[in-house]
C-alpha positions as CSV (number, residue, x, y, z in Angstrom):
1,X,107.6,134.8,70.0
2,X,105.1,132.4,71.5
3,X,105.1,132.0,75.5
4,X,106.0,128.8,76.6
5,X,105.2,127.7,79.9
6,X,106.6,123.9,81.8
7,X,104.8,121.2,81.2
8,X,103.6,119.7,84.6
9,X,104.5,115.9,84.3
10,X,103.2,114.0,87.4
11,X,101.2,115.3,90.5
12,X,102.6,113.8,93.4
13,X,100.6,113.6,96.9
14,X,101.8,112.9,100.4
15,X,100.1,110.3,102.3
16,X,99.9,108.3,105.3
17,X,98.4,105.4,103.7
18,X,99.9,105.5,100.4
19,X,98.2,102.1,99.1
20,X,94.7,103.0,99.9
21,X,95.4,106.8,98.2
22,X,96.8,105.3,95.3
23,X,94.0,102.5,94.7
24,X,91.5,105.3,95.5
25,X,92.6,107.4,92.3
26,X,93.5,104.5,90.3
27,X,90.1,102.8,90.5
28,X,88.8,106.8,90.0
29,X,90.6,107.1,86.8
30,X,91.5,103.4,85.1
31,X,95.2,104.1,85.9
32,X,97.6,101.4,86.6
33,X,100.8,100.6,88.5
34,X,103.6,101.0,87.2
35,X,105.5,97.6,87.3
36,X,106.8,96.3,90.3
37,X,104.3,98.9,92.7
38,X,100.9,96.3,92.6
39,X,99.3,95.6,95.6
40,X,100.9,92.2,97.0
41,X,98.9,89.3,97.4
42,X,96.6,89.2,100.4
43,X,98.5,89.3,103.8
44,X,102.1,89.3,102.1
45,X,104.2,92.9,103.0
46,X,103.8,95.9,100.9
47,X,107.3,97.5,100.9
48,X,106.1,99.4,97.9
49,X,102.8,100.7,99.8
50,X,105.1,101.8,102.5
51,X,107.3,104.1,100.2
52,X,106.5,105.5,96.7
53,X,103.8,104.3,94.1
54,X,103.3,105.3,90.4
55,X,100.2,105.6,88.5
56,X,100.2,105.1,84.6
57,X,97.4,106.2,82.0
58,X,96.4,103.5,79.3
59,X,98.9,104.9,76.9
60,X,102.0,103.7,79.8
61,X,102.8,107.9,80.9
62,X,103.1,108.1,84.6
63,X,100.2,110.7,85.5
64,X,100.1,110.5,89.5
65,X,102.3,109.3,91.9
66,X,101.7,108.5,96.1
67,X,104.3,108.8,98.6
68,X,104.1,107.7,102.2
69,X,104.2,110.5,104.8
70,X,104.7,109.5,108.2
């Protein structure tokens, strides 16, 4: 019988600036946002920043997602 171990899916980090964490590893690896978590436009609020962001590969799996941490 073979061994079968979990599969780890997404690594999730804690952050108290989730925005800059996330466009730190997305400009690191080529990810992008998952739809509806990209940066807003310049000086408009980031209720997404401020919460929970998702990090695609090129072929659309979620690889890395940023919370905010107080």
């Amino acid at each position: 019988m073979a061994d079968s171990y979990p599969a780890l899916r997404t690594v999730v980090f804690d952050a108290t600036d989730a925005r800059l964490v996330a466009e730190f590893w997305r400009q690191l690896l080529g990810f992008v946002y998952r739809a509806g978590d990209e940066p807003p436009a310049a000086g408009e609020p980031d209720p997404q920043g401020s919460d929970w962001l998702v990090l695609r590969d090129r072929n659309g799996t979620a690889r890395m997602a940023v919370q905010q941490d107080a």
